[in-house]
PyMOL Python script that loads the backbone (N, CA, C, O; Angstrom):
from pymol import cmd

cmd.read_pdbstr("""\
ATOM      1  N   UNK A   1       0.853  -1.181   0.000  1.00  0.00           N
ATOM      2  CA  UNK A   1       0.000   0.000   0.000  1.00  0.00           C
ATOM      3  C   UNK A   1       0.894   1.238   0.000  1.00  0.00           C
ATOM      4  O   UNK A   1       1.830   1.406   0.782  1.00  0.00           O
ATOM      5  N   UNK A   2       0.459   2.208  -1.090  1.00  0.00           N
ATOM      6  CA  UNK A   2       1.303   3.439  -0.977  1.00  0.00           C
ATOM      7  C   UNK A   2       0.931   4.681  -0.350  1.00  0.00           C
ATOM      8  O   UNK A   2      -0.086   5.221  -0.787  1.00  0.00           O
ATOM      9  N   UNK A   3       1.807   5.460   0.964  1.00  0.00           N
ATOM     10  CA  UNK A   3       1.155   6.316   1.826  1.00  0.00           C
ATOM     11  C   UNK A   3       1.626   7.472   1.134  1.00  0.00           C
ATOM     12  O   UNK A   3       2.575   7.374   0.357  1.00  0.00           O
ATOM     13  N   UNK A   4       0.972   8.704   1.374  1.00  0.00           N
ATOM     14  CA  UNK A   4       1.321  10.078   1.102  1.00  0.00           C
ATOM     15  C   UNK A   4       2.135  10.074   2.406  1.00  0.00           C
ATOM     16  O   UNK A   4       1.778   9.554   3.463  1.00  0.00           O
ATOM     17  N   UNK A   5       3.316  10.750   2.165  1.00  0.00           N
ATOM     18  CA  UNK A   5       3.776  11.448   3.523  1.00  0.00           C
ATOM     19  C   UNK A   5       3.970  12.729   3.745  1.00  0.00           C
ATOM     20  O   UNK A   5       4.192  13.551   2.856  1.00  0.00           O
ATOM     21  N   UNK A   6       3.885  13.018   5.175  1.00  0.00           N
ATOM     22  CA  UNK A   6       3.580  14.950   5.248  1.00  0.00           C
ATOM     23  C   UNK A   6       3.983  14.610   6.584  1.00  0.00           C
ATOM     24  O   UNK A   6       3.553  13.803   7.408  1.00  0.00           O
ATOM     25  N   UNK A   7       4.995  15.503   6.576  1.00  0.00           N
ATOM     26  CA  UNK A   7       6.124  16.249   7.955  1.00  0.00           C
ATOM     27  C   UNK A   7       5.967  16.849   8.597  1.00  0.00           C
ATOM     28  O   UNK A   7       6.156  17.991   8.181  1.00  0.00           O
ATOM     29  N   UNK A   8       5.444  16.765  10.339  1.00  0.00           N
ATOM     30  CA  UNK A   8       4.802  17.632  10.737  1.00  0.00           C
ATOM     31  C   UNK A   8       5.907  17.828  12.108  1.00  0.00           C
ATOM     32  O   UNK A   8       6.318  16.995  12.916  1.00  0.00           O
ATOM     33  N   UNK A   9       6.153  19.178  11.982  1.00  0.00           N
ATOM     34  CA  UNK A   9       7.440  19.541  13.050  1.00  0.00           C
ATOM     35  C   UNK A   9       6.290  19.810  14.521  1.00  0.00           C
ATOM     36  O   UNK A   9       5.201  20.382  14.485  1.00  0.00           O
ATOM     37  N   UNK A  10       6.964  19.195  15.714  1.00  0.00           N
ATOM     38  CA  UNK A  10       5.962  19.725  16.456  1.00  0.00           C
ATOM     39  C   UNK A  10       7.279  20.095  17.888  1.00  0.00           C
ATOM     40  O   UNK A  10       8.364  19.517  17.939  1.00  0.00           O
ATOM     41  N   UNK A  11       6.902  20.954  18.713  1.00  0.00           N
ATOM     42  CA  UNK A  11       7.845  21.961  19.274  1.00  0.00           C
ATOM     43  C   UNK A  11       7.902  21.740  20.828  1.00  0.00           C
ATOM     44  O   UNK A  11       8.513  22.363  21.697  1.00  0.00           O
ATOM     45  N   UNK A  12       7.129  20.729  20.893  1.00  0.00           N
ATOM     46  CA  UNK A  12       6.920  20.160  22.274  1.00  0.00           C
ATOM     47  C   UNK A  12       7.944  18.703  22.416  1.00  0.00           C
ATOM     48  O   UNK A  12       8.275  18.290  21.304  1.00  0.00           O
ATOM     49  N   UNK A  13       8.483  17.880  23.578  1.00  0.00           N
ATOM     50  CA  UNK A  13       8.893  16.700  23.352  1.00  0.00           C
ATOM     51  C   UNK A  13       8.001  15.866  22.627  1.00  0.00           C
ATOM     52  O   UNK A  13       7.938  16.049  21.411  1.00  0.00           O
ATOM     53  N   UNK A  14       7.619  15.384  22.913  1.00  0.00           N
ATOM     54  CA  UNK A  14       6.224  14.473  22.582  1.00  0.00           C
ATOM     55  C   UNK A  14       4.654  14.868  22.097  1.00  0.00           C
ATOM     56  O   UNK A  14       4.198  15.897  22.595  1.00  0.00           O
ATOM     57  N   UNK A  15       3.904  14.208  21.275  1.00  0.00           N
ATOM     58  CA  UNK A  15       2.102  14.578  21.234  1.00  0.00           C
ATOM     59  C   UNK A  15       1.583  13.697  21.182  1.00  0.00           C
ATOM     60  O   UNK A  15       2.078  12.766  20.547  1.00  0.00           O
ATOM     61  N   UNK A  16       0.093  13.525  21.942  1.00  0.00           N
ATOM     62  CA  UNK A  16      -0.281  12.573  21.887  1.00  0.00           C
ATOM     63  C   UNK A  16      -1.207  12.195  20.610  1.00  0.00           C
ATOM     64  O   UNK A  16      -1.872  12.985  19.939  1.00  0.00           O
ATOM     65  N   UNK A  17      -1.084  10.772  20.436  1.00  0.00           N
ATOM     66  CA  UNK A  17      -1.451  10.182  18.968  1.00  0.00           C
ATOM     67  C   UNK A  17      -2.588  10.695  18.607  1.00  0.00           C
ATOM     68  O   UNK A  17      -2.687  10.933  17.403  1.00  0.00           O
ATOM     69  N   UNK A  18      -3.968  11.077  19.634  1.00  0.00           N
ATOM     70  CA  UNK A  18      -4.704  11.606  19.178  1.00  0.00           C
ATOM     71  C   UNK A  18      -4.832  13.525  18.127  1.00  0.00           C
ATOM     72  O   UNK A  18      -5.098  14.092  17.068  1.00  0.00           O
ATOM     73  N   UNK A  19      -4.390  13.664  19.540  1.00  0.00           N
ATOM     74  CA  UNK A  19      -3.541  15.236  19.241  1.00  0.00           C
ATOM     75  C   UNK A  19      -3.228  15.345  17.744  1.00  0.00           C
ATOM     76  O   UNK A  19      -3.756  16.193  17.025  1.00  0.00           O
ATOM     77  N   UNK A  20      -2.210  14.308  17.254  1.00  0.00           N
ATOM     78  CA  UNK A  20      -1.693  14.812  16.265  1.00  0.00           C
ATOM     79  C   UNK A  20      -2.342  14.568  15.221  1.00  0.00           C
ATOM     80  O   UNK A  20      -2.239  15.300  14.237  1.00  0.00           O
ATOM     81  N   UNK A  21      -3.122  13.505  15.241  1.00  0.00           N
ATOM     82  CA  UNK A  21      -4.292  12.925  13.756  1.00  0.00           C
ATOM     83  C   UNK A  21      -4.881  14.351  13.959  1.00  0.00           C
ATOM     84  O   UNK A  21      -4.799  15.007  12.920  1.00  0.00           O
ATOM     85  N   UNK A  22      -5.501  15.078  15.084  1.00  0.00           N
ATOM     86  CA  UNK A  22      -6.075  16.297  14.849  1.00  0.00           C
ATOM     87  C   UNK A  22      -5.163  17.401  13.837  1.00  0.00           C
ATOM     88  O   UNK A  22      -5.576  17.660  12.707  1.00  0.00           O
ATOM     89  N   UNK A  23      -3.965  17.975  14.344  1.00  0.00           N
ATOM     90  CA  UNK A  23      -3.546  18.557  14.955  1.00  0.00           C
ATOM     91  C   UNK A  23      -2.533  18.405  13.060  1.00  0.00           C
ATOM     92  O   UNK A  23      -2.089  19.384  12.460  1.00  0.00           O
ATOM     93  N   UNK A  24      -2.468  17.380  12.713  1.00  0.00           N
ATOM     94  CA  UNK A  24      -2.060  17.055  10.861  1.00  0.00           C
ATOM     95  C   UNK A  24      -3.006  17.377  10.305  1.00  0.00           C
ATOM     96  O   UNK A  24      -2.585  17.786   9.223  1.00  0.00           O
ATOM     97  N   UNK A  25      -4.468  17.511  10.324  1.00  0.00           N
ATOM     98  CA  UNK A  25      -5.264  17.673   9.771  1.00  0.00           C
ATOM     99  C   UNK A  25      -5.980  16.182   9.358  1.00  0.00           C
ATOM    100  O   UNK A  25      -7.044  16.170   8.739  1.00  0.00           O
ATOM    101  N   UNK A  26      -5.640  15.567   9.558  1.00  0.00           N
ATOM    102  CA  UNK A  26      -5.559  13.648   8.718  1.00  0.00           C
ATOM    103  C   UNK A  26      -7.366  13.993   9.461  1.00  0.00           C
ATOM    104  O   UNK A  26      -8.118  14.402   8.578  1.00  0.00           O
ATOM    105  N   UNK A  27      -7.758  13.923  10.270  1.00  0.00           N
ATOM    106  CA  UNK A  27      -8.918  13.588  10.921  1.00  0.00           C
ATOM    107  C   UNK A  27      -9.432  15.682  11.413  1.00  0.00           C
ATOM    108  O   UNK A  27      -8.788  16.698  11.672  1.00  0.00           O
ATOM    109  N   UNK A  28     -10.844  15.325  11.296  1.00  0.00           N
ATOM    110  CA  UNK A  28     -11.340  17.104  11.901  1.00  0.00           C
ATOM    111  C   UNK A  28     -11.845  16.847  13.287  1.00  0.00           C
ATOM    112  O   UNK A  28     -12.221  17.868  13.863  1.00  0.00           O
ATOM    113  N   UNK A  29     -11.931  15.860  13.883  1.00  0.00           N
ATOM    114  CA  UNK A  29     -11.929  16.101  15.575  1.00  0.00           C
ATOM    115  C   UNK A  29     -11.492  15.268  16.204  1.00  0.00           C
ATOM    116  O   UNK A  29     -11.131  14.340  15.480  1.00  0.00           O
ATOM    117  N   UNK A  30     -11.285  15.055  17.462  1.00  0.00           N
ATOM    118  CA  UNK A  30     -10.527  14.062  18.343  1.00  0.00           C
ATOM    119  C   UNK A  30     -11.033  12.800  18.619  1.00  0.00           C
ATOM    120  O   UNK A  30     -10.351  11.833  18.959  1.00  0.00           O
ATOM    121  N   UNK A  31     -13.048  12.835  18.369  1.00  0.00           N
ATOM    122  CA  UNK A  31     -13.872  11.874  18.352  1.00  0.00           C
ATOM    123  C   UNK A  31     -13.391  11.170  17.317  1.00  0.00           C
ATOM    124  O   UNK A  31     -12.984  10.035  17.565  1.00  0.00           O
ATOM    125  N   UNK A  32     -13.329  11.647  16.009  1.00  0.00           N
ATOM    126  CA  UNK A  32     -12.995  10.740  14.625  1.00  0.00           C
ATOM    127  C   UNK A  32     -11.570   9.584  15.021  1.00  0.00           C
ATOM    128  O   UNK A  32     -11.395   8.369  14.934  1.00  0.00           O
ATOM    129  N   UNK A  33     -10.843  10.638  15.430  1.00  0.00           N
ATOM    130  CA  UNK A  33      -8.899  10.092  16.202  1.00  0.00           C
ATOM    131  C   UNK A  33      -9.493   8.920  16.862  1.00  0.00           C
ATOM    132  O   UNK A  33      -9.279   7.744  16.570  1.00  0.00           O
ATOM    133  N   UNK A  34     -10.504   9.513  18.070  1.00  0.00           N
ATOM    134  CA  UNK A  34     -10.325   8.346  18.834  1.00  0.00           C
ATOM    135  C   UNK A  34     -10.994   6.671  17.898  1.00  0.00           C
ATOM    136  O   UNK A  34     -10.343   5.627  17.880  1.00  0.00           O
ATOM    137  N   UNK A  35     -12.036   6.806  17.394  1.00  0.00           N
ATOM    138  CA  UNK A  35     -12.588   5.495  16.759  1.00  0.00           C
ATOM    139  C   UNK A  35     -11.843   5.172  15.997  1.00  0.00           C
ATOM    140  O   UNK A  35     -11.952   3.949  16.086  1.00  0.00           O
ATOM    141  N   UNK A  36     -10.673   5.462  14.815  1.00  0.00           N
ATOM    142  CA  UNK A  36      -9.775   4.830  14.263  1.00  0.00           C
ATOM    143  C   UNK A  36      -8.861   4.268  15.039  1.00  0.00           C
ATOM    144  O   UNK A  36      -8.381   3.147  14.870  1.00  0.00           O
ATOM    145  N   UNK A  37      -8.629   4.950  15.812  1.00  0.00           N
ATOM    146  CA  UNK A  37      -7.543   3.859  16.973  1.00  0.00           C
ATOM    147  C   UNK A  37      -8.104   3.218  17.592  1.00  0.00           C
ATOM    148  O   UNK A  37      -7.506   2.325  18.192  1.00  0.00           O
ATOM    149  N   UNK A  38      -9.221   3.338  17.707  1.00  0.00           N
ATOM    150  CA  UNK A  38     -10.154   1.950  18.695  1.00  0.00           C
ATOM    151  C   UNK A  38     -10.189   0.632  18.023  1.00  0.00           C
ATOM    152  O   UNK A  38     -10.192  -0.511  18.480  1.00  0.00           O
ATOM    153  N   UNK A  39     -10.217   1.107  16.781  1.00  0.00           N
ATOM    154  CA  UNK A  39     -10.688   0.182  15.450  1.00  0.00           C
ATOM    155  C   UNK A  39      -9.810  -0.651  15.134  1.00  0.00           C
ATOM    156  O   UNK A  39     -10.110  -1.793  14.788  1.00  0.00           O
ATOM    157  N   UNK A  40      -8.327  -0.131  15.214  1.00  0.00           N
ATOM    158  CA  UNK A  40      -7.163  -0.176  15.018  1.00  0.00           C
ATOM    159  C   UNK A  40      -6.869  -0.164  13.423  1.00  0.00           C
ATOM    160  O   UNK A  40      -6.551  -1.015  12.593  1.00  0.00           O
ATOM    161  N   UNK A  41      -7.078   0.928  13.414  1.00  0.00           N
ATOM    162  CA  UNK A  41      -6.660   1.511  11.882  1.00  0.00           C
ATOM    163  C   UNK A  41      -5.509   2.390  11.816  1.00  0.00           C
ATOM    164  O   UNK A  41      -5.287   2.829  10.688  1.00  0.00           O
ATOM    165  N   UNK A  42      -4.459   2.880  13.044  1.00  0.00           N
ATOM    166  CA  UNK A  42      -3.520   3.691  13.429  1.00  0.00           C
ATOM    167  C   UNK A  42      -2.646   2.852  13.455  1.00  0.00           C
ATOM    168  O   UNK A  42      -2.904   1.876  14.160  1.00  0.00           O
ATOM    169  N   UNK A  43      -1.692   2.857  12.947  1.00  0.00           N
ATOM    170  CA  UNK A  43      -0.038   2.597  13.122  1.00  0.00           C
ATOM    171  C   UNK A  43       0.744   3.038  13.608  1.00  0.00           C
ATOM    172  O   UNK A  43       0.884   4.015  12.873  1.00  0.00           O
ATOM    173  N   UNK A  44       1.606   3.159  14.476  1.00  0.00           N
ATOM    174  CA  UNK A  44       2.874   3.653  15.104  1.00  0.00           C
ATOM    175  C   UNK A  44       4.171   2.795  15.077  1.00  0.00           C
ATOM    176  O   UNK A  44       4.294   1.707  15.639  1.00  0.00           O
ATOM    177  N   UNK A  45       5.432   3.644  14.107  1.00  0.00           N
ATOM    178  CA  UNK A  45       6.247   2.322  13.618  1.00  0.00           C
ATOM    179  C   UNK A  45       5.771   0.986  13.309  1.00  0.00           C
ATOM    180  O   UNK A  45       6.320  -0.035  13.724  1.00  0.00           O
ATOM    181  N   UNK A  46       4.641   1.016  12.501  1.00  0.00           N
ATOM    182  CA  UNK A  46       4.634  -0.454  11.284  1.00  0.00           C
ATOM    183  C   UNK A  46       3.654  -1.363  12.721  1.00  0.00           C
ATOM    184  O   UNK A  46       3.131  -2.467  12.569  1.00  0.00           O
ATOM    185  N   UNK A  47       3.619  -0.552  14.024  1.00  0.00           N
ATOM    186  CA  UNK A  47       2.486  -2.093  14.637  1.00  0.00           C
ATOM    187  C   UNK A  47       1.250  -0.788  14.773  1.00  0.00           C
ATOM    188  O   UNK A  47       1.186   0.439  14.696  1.00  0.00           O
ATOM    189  N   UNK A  48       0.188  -2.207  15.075  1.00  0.00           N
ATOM    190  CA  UNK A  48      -1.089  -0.833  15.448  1.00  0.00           C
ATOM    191  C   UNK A  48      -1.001  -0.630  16.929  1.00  0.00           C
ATOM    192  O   UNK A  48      -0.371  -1.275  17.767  1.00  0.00           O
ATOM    193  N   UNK A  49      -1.887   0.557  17.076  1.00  0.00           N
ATOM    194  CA  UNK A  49      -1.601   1.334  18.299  1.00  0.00           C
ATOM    195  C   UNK A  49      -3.378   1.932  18.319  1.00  0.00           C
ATOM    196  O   UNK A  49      -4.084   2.689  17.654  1.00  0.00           O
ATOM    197  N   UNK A  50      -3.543   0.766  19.901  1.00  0.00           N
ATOM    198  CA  UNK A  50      -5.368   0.964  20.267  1.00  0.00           C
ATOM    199  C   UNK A  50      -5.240   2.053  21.427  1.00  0.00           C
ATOM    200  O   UNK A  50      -6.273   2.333  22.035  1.00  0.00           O
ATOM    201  N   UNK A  51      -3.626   2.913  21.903  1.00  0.00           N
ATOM    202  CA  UNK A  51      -3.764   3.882  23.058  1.00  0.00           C
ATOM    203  C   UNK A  51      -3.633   5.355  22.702  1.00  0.00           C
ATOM    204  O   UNK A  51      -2.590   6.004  22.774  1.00  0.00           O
ATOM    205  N   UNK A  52      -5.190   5.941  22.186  1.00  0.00           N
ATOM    206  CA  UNK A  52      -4.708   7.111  22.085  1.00  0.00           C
ATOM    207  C   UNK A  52      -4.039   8.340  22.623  1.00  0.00           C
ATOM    208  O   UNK A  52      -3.822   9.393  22.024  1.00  0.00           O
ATOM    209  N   UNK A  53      -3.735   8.000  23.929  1.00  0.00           N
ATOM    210  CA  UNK A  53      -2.799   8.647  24.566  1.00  0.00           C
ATOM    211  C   UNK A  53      -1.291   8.454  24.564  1.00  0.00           C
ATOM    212  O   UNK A  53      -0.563   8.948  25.425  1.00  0.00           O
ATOM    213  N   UNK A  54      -0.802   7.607  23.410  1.00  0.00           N
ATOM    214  CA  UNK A  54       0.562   7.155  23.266  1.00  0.00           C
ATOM    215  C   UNK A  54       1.065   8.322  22.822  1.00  0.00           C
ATOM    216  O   UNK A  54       0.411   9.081  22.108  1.00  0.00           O
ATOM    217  N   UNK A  55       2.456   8.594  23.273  1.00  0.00           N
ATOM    218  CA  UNK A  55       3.097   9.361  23.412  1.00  0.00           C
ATOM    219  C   UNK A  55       3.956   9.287  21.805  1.00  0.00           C
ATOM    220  O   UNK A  55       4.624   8.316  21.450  1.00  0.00           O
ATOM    221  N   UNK A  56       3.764  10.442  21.050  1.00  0.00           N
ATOM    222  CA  UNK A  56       4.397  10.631  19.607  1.00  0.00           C
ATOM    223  C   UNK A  56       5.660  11.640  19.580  1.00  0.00           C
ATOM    224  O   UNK A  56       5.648  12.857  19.762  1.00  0.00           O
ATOM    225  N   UNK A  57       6.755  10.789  19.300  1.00  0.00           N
ATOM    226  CA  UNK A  57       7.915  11.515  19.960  1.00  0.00           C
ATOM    227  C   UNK A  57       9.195  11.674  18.540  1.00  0.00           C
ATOM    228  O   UNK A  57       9.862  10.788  18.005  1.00  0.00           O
ATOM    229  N   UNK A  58       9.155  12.999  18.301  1.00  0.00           N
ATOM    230  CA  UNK A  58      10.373  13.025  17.466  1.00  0.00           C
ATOM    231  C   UNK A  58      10.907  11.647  16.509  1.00  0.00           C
ATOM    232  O   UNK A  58      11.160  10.641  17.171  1.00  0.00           O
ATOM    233  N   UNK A  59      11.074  11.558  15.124  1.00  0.00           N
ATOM    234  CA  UNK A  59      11.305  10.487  14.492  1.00  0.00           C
ATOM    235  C   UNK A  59      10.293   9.132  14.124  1.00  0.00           C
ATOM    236  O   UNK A  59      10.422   8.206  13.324  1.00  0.00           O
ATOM    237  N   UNK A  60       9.314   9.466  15.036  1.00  0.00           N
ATOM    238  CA  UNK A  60       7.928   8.061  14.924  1.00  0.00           C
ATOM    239  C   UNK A  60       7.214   8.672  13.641  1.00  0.00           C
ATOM    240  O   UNK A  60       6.899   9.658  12.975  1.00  0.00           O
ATOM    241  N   UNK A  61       7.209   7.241  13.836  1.00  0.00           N
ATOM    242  CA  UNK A  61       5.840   7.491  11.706  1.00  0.00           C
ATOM    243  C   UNK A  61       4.945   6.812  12.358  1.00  0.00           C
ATOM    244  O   UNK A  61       5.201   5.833  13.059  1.00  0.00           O
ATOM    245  N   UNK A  62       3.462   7.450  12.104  1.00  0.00           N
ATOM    246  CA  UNK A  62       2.245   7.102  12.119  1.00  0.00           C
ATOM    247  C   UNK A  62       1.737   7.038  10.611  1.00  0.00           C
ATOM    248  O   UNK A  62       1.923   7.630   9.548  1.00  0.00           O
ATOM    249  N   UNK A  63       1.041   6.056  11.089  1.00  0.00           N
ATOM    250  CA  UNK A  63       0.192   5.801   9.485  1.00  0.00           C
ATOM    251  C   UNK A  63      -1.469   5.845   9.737  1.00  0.00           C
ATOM    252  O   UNK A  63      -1.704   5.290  10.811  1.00  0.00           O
ATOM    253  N   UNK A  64      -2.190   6.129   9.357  1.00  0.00           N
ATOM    254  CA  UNK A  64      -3.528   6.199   9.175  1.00  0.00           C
ATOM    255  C   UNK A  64      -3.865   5.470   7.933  1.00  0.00           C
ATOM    256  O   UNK A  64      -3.945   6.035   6.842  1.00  0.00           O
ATOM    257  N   UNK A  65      -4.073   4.120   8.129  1.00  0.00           N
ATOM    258  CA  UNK A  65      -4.727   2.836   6.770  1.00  0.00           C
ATOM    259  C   UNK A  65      -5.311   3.821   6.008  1.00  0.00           C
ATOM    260  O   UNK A  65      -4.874   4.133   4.900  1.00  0.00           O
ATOM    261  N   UNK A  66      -6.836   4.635   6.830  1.00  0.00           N
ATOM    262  CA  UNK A  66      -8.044   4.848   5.965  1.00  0.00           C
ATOM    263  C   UNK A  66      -7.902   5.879   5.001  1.00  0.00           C
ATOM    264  O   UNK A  66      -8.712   6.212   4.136  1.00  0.00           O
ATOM    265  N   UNK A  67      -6.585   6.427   5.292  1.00  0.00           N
ATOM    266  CA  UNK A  67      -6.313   8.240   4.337  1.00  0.00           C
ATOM    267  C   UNK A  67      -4.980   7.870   3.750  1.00  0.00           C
ATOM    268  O   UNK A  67      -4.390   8.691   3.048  1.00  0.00           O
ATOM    269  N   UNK A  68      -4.571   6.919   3.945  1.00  0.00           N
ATOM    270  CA  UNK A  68      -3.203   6.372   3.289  1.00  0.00           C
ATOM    271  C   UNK A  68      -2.241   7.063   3.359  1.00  0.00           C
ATOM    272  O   UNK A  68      -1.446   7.205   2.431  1.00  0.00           O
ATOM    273  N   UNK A  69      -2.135   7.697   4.654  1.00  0.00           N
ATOM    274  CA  UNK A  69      -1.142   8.570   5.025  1.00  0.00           C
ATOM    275  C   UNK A  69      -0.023   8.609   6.191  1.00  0.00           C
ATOM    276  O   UNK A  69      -0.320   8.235   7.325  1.00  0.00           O
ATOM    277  N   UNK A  70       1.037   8.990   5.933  1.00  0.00           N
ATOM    278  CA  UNK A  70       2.065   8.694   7.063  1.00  0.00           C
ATOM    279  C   UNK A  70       2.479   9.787   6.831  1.00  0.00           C
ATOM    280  O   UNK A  70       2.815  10.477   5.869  1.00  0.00           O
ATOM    281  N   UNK A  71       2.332   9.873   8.784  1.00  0.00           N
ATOM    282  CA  UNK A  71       2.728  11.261   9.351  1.00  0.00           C
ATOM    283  C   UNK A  71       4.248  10.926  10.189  1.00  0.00           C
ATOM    284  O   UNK A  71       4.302  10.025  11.025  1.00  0.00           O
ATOM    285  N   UNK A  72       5.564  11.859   9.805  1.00  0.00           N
ATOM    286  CA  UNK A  72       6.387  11.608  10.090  1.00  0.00           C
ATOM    287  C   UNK A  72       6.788  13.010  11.167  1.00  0.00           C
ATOM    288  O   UNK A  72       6.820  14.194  10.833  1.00  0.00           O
ATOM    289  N   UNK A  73       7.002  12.559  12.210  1.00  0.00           N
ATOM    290  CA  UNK A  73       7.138  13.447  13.261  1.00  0.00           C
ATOM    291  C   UNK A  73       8.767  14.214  13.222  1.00  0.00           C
ATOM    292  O   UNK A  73       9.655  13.458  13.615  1.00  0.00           O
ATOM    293  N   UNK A  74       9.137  15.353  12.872  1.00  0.00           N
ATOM    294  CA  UNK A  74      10.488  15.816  13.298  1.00  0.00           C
ATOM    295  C   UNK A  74      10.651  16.698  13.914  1.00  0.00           C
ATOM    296  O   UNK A  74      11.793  17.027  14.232  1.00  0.00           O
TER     297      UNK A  74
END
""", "prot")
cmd.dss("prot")
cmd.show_as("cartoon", "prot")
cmd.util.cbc("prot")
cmd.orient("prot")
């Protein structure tokens, strides 16, 4: 499967996974964030990830299956 990727600098140590599906634009509210990760449609480094409070830290790639997109944190 081929992802779009889009670089999203963020200025804090860490964000949380929900946060940032917002926060990339990938998803328009935190409700949407949360049911794809419930679903387990979220990736974090290549496994899925059902805790939307996981901590997204400098260098992690998230993927979102449903928008075919990987968000690369720097």
């Amino acid at each position: 499967m081929k992802y779009k990727t889009e670089e999203i600098s963020i200025s804090t140590e860490f964000i949380k996974l929900d946060s940032l599906l917002k926060f990339s634009g990938a998803v328009e509210t935190g409700g949407i964030a949360k049911e794809l990760i419930q679903m387990g449609k979220v990736k974090v480094n290549g496994e899925v990830c059902l805790m939307r409070g996981k901590k997204i830290r400098s260098g992690d790639r998230v993927q979102l299956d449903e928008l075919r997109t990987e968000i690369v944190i720097k």
